[in-house]
C-alpha positions as CSV (number, residue, x, y, z in Angstrom):
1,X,1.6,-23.0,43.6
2,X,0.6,-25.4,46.5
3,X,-3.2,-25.3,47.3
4,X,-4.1,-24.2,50.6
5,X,-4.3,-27.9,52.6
6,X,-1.3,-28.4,51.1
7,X,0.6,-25.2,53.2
8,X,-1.5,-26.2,56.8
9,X,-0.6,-29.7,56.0
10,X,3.0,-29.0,56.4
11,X,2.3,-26.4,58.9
12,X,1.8,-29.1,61.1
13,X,4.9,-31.4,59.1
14,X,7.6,-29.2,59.4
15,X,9.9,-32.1,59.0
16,X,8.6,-32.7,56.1
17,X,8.4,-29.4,54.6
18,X,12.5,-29.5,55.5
19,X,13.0,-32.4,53.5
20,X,11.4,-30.5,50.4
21,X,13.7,-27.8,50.5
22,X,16.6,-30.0,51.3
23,X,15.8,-31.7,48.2
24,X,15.3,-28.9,45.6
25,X,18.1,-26.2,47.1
26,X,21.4,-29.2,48.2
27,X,20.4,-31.9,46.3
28,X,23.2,-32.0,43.4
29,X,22.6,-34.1,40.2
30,X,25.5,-36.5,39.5
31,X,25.1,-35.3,35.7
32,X,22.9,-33.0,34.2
33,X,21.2,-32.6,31.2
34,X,22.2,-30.1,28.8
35,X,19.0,-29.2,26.7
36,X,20.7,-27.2,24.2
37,X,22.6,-30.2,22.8
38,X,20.0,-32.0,22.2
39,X,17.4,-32.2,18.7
40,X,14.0,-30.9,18.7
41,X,12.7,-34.1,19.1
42,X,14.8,-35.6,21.3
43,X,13.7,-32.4,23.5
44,X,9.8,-33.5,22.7
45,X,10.7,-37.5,23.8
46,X,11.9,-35.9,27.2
47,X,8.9,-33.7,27.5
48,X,6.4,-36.4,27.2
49,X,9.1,-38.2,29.4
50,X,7.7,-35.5,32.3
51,X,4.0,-36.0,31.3
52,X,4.5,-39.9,31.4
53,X,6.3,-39.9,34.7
54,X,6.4,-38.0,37.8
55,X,8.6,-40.2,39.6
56,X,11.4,-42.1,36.9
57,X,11.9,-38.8,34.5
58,X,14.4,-36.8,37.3
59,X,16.2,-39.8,38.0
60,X,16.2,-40.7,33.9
61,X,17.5,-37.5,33.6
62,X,20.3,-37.5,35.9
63,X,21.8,-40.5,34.6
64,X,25.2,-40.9,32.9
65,X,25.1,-39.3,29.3
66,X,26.4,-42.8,28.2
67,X,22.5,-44.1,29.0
68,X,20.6,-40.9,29.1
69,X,19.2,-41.0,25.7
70,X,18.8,-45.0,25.2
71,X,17.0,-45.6,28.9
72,X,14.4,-41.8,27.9
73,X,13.8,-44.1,24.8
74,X,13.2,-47.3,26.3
75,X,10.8,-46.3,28.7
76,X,8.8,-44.4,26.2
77,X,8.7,-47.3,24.0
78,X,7.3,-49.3,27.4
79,X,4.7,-46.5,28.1
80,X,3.5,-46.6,24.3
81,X,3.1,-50.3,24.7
82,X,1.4,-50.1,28.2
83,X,-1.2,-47.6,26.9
84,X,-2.1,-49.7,24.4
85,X,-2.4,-52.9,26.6
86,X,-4.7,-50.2,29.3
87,X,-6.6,-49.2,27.0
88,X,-10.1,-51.2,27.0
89,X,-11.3,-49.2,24.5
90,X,-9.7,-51.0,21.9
91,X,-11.1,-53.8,20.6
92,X,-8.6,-57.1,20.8
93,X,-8.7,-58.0,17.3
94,X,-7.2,-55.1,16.9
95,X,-5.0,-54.6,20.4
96,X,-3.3,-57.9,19.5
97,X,-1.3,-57.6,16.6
98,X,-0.3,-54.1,17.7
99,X,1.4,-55.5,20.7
100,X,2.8,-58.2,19.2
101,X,4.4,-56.1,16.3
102,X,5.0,-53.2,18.2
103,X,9.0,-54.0,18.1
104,X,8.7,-53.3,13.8
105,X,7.6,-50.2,14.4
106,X,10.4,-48.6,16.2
107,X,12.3,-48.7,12.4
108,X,9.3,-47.2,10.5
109,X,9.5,-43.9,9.8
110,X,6.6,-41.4,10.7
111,X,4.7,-43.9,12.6
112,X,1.8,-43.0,14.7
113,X,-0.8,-44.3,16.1
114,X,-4.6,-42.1,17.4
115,X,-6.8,-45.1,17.7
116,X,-6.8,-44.5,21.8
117,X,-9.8,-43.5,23.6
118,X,-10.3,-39.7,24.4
119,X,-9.9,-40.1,28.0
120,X,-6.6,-42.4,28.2
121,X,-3.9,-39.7,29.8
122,X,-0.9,-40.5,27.8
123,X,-2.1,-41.4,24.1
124,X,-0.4,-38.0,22.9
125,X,2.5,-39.8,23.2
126,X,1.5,-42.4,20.4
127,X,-0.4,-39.6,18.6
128,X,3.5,-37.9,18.5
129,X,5.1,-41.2,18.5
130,X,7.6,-40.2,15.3
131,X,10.0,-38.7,17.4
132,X,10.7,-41.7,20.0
133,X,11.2,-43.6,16.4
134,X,13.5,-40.9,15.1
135,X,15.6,-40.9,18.3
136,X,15.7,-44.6,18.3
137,X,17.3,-44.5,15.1
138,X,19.7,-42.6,16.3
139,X,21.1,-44.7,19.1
140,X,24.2,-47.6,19.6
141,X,23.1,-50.8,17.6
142,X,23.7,-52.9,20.7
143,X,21.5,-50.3,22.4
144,X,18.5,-51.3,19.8
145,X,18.8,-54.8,19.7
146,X,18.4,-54.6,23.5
147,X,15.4,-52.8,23.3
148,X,13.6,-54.4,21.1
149,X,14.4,-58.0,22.1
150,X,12.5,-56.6,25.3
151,X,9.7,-54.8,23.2
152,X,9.3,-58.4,21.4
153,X,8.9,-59.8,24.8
154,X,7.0,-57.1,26.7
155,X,4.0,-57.0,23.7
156,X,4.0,-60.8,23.3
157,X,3.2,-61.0,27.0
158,X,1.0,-58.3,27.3
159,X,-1.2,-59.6,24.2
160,X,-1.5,-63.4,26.0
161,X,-2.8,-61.7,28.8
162,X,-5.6,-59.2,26.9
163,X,-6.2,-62.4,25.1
164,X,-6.6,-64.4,28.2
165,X,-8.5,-61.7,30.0
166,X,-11.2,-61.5,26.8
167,X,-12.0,-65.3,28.1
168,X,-12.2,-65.1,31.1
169,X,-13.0,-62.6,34.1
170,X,-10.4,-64.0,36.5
171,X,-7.2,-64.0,34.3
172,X,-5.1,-63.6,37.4
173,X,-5.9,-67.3,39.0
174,X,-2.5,-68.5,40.8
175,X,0.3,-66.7,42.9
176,X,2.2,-68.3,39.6
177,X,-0.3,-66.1,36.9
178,X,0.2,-63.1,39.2
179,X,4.0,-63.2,39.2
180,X,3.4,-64.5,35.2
181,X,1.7,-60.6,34.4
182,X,4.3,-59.1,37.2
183,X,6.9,-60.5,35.2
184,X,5.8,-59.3,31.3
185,X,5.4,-55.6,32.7
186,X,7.8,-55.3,35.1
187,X,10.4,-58.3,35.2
188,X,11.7,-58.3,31.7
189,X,12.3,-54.2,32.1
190,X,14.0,-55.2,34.6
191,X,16.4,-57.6,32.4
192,X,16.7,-54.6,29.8
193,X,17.8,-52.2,32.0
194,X,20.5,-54.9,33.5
195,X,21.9,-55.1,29.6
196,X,21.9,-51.4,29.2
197,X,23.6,-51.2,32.6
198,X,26.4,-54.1,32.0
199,X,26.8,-52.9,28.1
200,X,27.7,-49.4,29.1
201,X,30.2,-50.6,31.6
202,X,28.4,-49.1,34.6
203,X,27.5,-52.2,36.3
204,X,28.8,-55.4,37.1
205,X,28.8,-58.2,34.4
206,X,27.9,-60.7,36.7
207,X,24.2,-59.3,37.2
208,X,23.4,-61.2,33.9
209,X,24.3,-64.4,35.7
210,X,22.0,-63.8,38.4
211,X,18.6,-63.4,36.1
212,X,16.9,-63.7,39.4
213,X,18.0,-60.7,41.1
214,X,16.8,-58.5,37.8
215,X,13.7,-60.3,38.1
216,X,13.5,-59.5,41.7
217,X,13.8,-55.2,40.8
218,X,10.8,-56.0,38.4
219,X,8.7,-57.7,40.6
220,X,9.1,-56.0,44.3
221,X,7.9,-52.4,42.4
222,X,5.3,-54.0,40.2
223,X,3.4,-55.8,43.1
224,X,3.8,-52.9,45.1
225,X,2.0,-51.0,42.5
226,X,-0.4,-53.7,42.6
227,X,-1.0,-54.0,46.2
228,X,-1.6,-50.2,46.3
229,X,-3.3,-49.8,43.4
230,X,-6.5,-51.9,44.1
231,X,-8.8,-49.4,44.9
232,X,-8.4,-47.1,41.4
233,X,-7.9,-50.7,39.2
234,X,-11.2,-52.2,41.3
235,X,-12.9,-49.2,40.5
236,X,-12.4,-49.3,36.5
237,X,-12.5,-52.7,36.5
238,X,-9.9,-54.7,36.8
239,X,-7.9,-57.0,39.5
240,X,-5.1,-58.0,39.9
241,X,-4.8,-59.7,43.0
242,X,-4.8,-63.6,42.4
243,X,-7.7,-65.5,43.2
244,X,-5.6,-68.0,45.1
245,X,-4.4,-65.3,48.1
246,X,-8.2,-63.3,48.0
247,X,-10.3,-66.4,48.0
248,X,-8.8,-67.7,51.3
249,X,-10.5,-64.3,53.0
250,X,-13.7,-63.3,51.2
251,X,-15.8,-65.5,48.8
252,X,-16.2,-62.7,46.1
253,X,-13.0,-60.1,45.2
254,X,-15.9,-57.2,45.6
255,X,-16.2,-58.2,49.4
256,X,-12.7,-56.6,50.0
257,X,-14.4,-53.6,50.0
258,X,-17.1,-53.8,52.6
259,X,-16.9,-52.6,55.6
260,X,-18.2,-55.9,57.5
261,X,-15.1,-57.8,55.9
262,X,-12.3,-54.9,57.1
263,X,-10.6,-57.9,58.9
264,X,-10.5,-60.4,56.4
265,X,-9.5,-57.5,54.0
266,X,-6.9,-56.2,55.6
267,X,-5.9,-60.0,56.1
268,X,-5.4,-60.5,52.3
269,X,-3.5,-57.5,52.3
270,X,-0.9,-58.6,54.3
271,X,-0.6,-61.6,52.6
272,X,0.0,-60.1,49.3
273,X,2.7,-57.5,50.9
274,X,3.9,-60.8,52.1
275,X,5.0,-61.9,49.0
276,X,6.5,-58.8,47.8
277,X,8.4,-58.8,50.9
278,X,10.2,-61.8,50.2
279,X,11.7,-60.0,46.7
280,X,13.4,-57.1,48.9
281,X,16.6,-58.9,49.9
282,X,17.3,-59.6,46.2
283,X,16.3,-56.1,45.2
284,X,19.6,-55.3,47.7
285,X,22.2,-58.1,46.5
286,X,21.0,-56.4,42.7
287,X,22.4,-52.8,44.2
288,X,25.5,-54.3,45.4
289,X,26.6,-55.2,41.7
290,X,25.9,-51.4,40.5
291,X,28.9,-49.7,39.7
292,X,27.5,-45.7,38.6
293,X,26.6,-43.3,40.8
294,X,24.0,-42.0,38.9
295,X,22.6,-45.4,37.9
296,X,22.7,-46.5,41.1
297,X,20.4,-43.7,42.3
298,X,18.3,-44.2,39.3
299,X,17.8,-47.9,40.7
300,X,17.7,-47.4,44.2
301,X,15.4,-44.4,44.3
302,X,12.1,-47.0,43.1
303,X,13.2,-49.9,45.3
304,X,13.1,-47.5,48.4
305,X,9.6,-45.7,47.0
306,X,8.5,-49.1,47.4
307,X,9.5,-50.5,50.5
308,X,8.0,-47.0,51.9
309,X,4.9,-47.8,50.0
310,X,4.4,-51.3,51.7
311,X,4.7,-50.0,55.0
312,X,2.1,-47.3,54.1
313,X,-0.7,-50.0,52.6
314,X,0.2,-52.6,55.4
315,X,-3.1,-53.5,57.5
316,X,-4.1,-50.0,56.0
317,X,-7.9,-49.5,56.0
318,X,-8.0,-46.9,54.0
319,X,-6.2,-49.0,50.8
320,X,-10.0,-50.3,50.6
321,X,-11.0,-47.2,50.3
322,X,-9.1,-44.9,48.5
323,X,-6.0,-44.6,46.4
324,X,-2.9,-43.8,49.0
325,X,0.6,-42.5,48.2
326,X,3.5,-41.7,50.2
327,X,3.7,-37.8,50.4
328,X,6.0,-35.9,48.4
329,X,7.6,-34.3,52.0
330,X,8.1,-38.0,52.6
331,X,9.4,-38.7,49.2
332,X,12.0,-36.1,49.1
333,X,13.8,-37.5,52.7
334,X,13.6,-40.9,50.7
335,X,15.5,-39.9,47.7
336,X,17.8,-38.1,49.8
337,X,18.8,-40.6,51.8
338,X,18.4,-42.9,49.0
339,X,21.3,-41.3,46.6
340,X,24.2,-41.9,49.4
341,X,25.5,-45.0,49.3
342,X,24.3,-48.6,49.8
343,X,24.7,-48.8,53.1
344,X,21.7,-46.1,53.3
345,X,19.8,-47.9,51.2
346,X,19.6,-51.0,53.2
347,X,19.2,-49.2,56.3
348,X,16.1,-47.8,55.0
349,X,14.8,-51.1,53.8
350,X,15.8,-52.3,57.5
351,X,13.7,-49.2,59.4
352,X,10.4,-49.9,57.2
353,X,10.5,-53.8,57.7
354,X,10.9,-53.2,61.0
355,X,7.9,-50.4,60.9
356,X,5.8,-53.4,59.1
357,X,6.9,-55.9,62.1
358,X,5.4,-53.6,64.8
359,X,2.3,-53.3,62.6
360,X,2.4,-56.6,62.3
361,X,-0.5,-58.7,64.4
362,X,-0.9,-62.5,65.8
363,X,-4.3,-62.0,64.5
364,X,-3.2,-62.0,61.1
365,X,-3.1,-65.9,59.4
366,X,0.4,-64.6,58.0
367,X,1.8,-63.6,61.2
368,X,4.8,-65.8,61.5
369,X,5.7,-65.6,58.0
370,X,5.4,-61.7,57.9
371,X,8.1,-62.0,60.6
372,X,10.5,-64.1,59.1
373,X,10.4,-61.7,55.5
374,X,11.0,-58.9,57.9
375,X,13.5,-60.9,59.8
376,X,15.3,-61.3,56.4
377,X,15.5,-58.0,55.3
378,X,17.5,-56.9,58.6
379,X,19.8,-60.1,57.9
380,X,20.8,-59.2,54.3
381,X,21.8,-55.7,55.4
382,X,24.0,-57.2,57.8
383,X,25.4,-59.6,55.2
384,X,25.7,-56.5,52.6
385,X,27.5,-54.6,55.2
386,X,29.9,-57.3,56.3
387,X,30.5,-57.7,52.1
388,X,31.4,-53.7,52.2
389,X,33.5,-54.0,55.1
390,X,35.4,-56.3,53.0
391,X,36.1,-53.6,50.1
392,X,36.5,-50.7,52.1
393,X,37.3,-51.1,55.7
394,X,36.1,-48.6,58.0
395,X,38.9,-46.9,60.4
396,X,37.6,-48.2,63.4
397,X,39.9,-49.9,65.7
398,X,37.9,-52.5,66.6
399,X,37.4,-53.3,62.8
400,X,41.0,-53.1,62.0
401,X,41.2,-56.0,64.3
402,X,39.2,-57.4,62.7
403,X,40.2,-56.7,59.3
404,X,43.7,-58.0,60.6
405,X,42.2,-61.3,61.1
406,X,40.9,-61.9,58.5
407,X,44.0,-60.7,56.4
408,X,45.9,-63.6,57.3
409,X,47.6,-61.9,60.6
410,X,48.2,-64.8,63.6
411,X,46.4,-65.1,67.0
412,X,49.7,-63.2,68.9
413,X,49.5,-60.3,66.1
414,X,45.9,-59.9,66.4
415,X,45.7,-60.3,70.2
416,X,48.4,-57.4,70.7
417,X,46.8,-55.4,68.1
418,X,43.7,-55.7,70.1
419,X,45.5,-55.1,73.5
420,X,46.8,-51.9,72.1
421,X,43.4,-51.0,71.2
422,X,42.0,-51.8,75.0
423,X,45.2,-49.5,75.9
424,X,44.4,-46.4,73.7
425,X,40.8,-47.1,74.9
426,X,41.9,-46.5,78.6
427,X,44.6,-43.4,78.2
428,X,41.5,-41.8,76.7
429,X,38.9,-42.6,79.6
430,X,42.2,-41.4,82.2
431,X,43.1,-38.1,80.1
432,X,39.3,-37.2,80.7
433,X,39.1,-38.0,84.0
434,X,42.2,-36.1,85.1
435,X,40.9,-33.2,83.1
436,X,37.7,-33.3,85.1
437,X,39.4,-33.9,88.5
438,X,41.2,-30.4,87.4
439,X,38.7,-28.3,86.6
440,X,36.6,-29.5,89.6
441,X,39.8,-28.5,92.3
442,X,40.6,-25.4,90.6
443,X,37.3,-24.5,91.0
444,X,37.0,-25.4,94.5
445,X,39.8,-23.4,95.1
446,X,38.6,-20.5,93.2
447,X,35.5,-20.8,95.5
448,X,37.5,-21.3,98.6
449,X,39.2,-18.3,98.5
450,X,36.1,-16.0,97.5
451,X,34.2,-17.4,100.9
452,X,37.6,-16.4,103.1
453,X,37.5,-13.0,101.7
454,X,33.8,-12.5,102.6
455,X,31.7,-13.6,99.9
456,X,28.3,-14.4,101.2
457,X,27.2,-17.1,99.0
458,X,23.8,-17.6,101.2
459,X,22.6,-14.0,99.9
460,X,23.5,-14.7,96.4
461,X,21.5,-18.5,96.7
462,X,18.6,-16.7,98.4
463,X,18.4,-14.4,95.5
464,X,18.5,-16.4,92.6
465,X,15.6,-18.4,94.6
466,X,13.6,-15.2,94.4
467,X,14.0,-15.1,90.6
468,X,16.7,-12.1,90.6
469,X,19.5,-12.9,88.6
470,X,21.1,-9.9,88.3
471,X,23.1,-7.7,91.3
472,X,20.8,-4.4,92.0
473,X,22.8,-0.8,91.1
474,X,25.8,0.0,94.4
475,X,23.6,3.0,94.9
476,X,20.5,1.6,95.0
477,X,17.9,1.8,98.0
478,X,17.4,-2.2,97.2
479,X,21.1,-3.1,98.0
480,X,20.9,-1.5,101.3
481,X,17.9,-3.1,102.2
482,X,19.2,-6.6,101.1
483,X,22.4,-5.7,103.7
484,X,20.6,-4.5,106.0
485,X,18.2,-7.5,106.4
486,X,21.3,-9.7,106.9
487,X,23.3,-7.8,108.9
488,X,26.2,-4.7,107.6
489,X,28.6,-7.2,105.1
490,X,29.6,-5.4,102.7
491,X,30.6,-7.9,100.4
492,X,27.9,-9.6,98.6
């Protein structure tokens, strides 16, 4: 039931309110889960998969059945992982060895684990964690080798860093340590979900020649979360923004948030969206190589979250202030426009670097280097489209000729080709004009002959000045004042 701000909110966001309803009544999965099918625990994995995630468990569950089970599982194996790694509750001589051997007990029957803190939001799902291991059982063996060579890699990575952050306050030093952690909690899911892709045949094998662009996925939505996040992790005690990019602005990372330093905040902001920034036009080479529909929503859908989300934060006070989210009116138009094609997608990314570039200020240090990121986010669209163009033509004459070109076709073909092009062009333009040229003479002649029989178009004009648009009754007092008053015509 939406709370009261919520209905004067959109009151005054119609447009948004549209997009909602677009989104639940048209929007039509590519596949849908079928529930019945499925075990009781496999039903429990995807109902902690909606308590874990409001924003991957539609997509999850939209996805080709051939990965629908294996990718539910492999994020609830990452979640059980992360909120053990969140959780400052636990000690670290215990944290430690459950990160690192978390991978073993995926295989062991009936394990569990209640050692979280009351308050941490998703430790049911360890309490109840026998039925991701049940299900994990149950999947393809290259499937499970997959996911727990990432498990391995994930826990090892997230124990070096508890361990690091038990040292030390400032764990996060270097742009280098910050896309380090980016890439243990982000980056190698990002690997994972390439193999699943590529070993179900619904993606191009040549994604796990390009490591980079994976790495890319990982990082753009993981520093976004970052960047947006530093309010709510500032606020229980944790940063994540490296000492190298904050120190330039304010000499301690609790300055950010005073209101004397909204400058040099807001500054350091920029900076770090900066270097997010730079991962988009990889994020959108990674798309091209997706083959699925329904994977290729499942990966767009974040990517585009995220761009939207960068715009939102950037040289945005309030991120100092308060935990900000794109809203779900908002979120709905992106998902829509996200699950076309890729061509949508990198428009997107094009209108919010562009929305960035306007925000964008010659006060800023960064200024010339925002630019160029957002420069080269409207530059690999234009390379992605030309690539498209390549696969599947469009119909337009002008790209035909083109097409023809580049097909091999010599100067004469192409240059009469394009001749007849400039010819249809112009029998168009005449055809209208000749229909226009008609129409006017017919009506001048229409008109023509309805002032020789007597029409008396200077009554009619000075009527419709007066605001009457419609002829009074023939017997009518009115009419026969209107004659009268210029002289006895009879024909009006």
């Amino acid at each position: 039931m939406p709370s009261a701000s919520d209905i004067v909110y959109y009151l005054f966001h119609a447009q948004e309110l549209r997009s909602i309803i677009q989104w639940k009544v048209w929007h039509n999965p590519v596949h849908e889960r079928d529930p019945s099918k499925e075990s009781p625990t496999l039903q429990q994995c995807f109902v902690f998969l909606d308590l874990t995630s409001r924003s991957f468990s539609s997509v999850i569950q939209e996805l080709h059945p051939e990965l629908l089970v294996p990718v539910c599982i492999f994020y609830l194996i990452l979640r059980g992982l992360d909120t053990i790694e969140d959780d400052m509750t636990i000690k670290l001589e215990k944290k430690e060895p459950l990160l690192r051997d978390f991978h073993n007990f995926l295989e062991k029957d009936g394990w569990s684990f209640d050692g979280n803190g009351p308050d941490e939001k998703d430790r049911q799902l360890l309490v109840d964690f026998d039925c991701v291991v049940q299900e994990f059982k149950k999947i393809k063996e290259s499937y499970k080798v997959i996911l727990k060579d990432i498990t391995v890699k994930m826990g090892n990575g997230m124990a070096d860093y508890a361990k690091s952050a038990e040292k030390s306050v400032d764990v996060v030093n270097t742009i280098a340590d910050y896309e380090k952690y980016c890439h243990y909690v982000a980056g190698v899911v990002g690997e994972g979900l390439t193999r699943l892709f590529v070993e179900s045949g619904l993606a191009n094998a040549g994604l796990l020649e390009r490591p980079d662009l994976s790495e890319a996925m990982g990082q753009f939505l993981q520093q976004t979360n970052v960047i947006r996040d530093i309010r709510e992790d500032f606020d229980e005690k944790r940063k994540f923004y490296p000492k190298e990019v904050w120190s330039k602005h304010v000499n301690k990372f609790e300055d950010l948030f005073k209101p004397e330093n909204k400058e040099a905040a807001l500054n350091c902001s920029s900076e770090m969206v900066l270097l997010a920034l730079r991962k988009a036009p990889d994020c959108l080479f990674y798309l091209a190589g997706i083959r699925d529909q329904s994977v290729f929503n499942f990966a767009a859908i974040p990517q585009t979250m995220a761009i939207a989300t960068l715009d939102l934060v950037f040289r945005n006070p309030d991120l100092f202030k308060r935990n900000i989210k794109i809203t779900r009116g908002h979120a709905c138009q992106i998902m829509t426009e996200s699950t076309q094609n890729l061509q949508m997608v990198c428009e997107i990314f094009r209108r919010y670097a562009r929305r960035i570039h306007k925000k964008n200020t010659p006060r800023d240090p960064n200024f010339l280097e925002i630019s160029i990121a957002c420069g080269k986010v409207s530059t690999t669209k234009r390379q992605i489209e030309k690539f498209i163009e390549s696969i599947f033509p469009s119909q337009h004459p002008k790209a035909i000729v083109v097409g023809s070109a580049a097909a091999g076709k010599s100067p004469e073909q192409v240059e009469k080709e394009k001749a007849e092009w400039q010819e249809a062009k112009w029998d168009v333009i005449y055809m209208g004009l000749a229909v226009f040229t008609t129409l006017a003479l017919i009506s001048a002649l229409m008109l023509g002959i309805a002032f020789m029989m007597g029409a008396r178009f200077d009554i009619a004009l000075d009527q419709l000045k007066q605001g009457k648009f419609k002829p009074p009754a023939a017997d009518s007092g009115e009419r026969q004042n209107i004659l009268s008053s210029y002289g006895q015509h009879e024909e009006l």
